[in-house]
ROFIRO-509521 format. One record per atom (N, C-alpha, C): residue in three letters; z negated, y negated, x negated. Coordinates in steps of 0.05 Angstrom, whole numbers, plus 5000, padded with zeros to 4 digits. Layout:
! residues N
ALAZYX/...
END
This chain:
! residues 200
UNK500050244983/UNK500050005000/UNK500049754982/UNK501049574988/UNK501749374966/UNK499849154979/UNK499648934950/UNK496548784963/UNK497848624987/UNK499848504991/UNK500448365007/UNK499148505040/UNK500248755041/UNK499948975070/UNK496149055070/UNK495348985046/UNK493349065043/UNK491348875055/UNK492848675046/UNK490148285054/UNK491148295087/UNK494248275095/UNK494648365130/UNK492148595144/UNK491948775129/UNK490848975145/UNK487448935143/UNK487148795127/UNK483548755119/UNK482748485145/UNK484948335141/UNK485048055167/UNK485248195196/UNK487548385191/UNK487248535219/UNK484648765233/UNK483148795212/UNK480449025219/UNK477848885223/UNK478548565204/UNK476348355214/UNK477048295232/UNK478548185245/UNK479148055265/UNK478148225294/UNK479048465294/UNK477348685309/UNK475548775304/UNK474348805291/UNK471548935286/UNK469048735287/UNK469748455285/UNK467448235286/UNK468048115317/UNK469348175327/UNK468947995358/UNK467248305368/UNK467048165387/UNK464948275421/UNK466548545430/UNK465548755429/UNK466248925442/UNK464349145446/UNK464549305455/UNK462549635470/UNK460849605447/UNK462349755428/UNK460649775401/UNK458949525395/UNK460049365385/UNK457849075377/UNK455849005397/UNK456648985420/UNK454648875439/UNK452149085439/UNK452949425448/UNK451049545445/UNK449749585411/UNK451349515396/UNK449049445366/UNK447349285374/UNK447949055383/UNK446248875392/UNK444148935402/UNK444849045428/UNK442049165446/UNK440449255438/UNK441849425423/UNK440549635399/UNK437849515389/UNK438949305368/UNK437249215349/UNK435348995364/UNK435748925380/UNK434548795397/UNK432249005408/UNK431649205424/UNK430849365432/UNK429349515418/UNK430149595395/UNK429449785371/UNK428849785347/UNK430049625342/UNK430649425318/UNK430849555301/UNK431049485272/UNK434149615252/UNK433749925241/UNK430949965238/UNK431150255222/UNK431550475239/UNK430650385267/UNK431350535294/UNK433850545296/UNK435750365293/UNK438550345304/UNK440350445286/UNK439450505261/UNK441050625240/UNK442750835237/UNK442651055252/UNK443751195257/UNK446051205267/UNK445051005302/UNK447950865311/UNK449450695299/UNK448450605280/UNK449850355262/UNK451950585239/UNK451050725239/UNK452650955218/UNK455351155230/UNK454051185262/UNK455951315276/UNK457551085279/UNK457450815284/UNK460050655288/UNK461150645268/UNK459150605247/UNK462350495223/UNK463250715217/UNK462450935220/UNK464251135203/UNK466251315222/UNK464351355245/UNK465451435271/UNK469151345275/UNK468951085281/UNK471251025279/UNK474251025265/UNK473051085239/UNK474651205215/UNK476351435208/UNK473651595220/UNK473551865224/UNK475151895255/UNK475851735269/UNK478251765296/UNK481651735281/UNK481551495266/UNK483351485252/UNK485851585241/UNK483951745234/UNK485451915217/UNK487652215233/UNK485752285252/UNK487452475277/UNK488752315295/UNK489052065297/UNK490451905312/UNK492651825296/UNK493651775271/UNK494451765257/UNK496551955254/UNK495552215246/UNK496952475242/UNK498352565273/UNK497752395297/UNK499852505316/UNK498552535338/UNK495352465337/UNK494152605369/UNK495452505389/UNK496352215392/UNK497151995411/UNK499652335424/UNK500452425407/UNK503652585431/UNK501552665444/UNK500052855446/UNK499452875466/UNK498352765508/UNK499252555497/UNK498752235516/UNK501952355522/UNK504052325507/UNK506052345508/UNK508152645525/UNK506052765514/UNK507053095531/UNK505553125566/UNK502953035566/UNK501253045591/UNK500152775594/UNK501852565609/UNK500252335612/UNK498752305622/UNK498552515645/UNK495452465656/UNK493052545639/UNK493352565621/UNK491452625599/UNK490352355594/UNK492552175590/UNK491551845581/UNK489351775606/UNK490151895635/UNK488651715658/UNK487051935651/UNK485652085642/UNK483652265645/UNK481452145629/UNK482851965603/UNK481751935588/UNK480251665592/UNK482251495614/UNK482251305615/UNK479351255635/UNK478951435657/UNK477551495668/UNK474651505658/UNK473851755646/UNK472551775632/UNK471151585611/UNK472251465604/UNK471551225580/UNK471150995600/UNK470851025617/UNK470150715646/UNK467050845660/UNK467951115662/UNK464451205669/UNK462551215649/UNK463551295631/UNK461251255607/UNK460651045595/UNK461950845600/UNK461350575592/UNK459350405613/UNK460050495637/UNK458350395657/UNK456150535661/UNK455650815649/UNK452750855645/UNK451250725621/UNK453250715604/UNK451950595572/UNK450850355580/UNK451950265599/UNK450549945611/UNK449149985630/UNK448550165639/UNK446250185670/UNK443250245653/UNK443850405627/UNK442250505604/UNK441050235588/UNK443150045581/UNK441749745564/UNK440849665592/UNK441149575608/UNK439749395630/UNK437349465637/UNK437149735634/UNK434249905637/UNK432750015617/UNK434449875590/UNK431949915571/UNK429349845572/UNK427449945569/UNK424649945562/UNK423849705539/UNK421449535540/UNK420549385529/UNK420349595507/UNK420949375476/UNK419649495449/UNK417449715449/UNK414949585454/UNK412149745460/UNK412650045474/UNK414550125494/UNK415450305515/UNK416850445495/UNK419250335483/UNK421450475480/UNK420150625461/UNK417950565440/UNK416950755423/UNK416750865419/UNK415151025449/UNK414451295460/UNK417351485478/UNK417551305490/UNK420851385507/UNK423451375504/UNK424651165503/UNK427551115503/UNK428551085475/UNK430351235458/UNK431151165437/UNK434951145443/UNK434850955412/UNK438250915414/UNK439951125408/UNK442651075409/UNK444051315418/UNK443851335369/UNK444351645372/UNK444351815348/UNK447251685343/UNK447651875310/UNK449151905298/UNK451652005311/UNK451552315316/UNK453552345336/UNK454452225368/UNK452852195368/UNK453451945393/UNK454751795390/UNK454551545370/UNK456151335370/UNK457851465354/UNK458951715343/UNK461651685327/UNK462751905346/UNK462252025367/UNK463652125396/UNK464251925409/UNK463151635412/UNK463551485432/UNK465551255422/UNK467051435407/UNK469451235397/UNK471651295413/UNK472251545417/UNK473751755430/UNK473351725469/UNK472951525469/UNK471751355496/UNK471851145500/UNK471750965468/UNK471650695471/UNK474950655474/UNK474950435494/UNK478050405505/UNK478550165474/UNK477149965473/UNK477349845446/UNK477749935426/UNK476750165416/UNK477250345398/UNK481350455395/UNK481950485417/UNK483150625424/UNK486050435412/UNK485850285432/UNK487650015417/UNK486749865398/UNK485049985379/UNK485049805347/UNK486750085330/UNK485350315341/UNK487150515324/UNK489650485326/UNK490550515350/UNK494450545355/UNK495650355340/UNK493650045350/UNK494849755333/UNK495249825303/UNK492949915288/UNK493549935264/UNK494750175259/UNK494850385261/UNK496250505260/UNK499650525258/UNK500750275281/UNK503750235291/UNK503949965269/UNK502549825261/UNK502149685242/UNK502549655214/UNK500849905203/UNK500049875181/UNK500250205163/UNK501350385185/UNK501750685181/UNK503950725196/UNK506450645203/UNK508050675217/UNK509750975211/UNK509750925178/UNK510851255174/UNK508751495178/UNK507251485178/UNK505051645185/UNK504051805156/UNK505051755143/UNK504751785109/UNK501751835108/UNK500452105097/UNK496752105098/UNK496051865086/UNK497051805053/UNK495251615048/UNK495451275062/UNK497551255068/UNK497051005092/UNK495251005105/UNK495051245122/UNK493151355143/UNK490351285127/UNK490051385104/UNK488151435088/UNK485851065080/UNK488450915073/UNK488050725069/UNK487150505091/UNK488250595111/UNK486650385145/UNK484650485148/UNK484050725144/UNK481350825153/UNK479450755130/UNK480350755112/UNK477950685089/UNK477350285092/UNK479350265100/UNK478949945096/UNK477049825132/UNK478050035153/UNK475649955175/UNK472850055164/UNK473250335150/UNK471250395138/UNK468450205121/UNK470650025109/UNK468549785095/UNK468449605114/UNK470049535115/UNK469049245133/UNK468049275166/UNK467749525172/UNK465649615200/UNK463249595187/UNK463049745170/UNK459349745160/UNK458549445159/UNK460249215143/UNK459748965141/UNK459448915175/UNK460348945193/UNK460748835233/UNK458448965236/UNK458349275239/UNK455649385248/UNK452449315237/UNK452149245211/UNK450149105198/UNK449148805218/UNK452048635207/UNK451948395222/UNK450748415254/UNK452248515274/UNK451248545295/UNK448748695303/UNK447248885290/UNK445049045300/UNK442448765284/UNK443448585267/UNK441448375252/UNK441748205264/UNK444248155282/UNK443747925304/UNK441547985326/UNK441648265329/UNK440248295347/UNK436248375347/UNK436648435313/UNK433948435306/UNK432748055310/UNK434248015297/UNK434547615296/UNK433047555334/UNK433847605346/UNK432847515365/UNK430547715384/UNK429647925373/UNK428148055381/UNK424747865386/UNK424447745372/UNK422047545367/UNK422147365387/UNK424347285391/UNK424947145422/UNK424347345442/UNK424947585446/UNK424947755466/UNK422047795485/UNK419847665462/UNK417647835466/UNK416347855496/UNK417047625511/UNK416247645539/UNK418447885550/UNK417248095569/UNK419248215583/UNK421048135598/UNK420347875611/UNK422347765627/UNK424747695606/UNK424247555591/UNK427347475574/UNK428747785559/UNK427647915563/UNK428548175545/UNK429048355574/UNK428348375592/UNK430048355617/UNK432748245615/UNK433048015621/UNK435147795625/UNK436647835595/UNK436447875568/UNK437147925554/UNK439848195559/UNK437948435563/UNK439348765571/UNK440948695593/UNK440348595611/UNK441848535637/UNK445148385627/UNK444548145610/UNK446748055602/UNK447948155581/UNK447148305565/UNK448548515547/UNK450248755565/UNK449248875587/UNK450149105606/UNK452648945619/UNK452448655624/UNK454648625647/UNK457048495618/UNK455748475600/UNK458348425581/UNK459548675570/UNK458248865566/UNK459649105559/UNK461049205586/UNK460749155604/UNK462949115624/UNK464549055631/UNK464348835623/UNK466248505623/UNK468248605596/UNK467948815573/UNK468948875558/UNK470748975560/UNK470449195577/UNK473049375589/UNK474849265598/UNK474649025616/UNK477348905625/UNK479948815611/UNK479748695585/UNK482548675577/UNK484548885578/UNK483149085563/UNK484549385552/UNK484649535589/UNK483749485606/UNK484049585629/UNK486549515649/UNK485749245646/UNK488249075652/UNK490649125640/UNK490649085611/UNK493749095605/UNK494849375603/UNK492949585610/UNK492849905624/UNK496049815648/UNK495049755664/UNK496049605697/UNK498349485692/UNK498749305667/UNK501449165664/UNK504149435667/
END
């Protein structure tokens, strides 16, 4: 990959990986809720999780979309219910003190399964992929995934410390209420672009 395709594709994985989506917001909650040595795990399943999609998306999974399309609406499906439990789940998180004993954030395998769901996910792979792997060449493949690879751990850090960052604010239940509540209806509010241009 030559540096030129290389500085495009590093601009193109920031550019997605640092705005608002499923993943970041629920880091957020996360670290907010749990705060960072708790959320680590999930912070590990995202950045690497996603990498690790990459790479079989890359090598060809997408025909399958292509042979059985109702496979895409199956998928598409699916990745709308589980996102709207993942938010019925932050809205009803448990105060700090609670979650101690009870509610913990999602594991390792969890967040690097819940890539394979994330509709965001879905269209950053294809994008870069049709992008930046067009011949489908492994080490191309090799090289997008290593480069979300770094610069996710830099997004997932950032976002689960935003959310430690305001945990101290949280301390009344009521704002840490109203906090989860507005984290749940934005990870909702998330799904719509990629839903919508579903529809176009």
């Amino acid at each position: 990959m030559t540096p030129d395709l290389l500085l495009a594709l590093a601009l193109f994985c920031a550019a997605t990986l640092f705005t608002p989506g499923p993943n970041n917001l629920m880091l957020m909650a996360s670290g907010a809720n749990f705060g960072l040595r708790r959320t680590l795990p999930h912070l590990i399943g995202v950045a690497f999780g996603f990498p690790m999609m990459i790479v079989p998306v890359g090598l060809g999974v997408m025909q399958v979309f292509d042979l059985w399309p109702l496979s895409y609406l199956a998928l598409r499906i699916v990745s709308v219910a589980y996102l709207l439990y993942l938010a019925w789940k932050i809205a009803h998180a448990a105060p700090p003190a609670e979650a101690e004993a009870g509610a913990s954030p999602l594991s390792f395998l969890q967040a690097a399964g819940f890539q394979w769901v994330n509709p965001k996910a879905w269209s950053m792979a294809l994008g870069a992929i049709t992008l930046y792997a067009a011949s489908r060449d492994i080490g191309a493949i090799l090289w997008v995934a290593g480069t979300f690879a770094a610069l996710g751990t830099v997004s997932a850090v950032t976002w689960t410390l935003l959310g430690t960052g305001v945990r101290r604010l949280l301390a009344r239940p009521s704002r840490l209420r109203a906090f989860n509540w507005t984290m749940a209806a934005l990870l909702v509010l998330s799904m719509a672009p990629v839903l919508l241009a579903g529809r176009a």
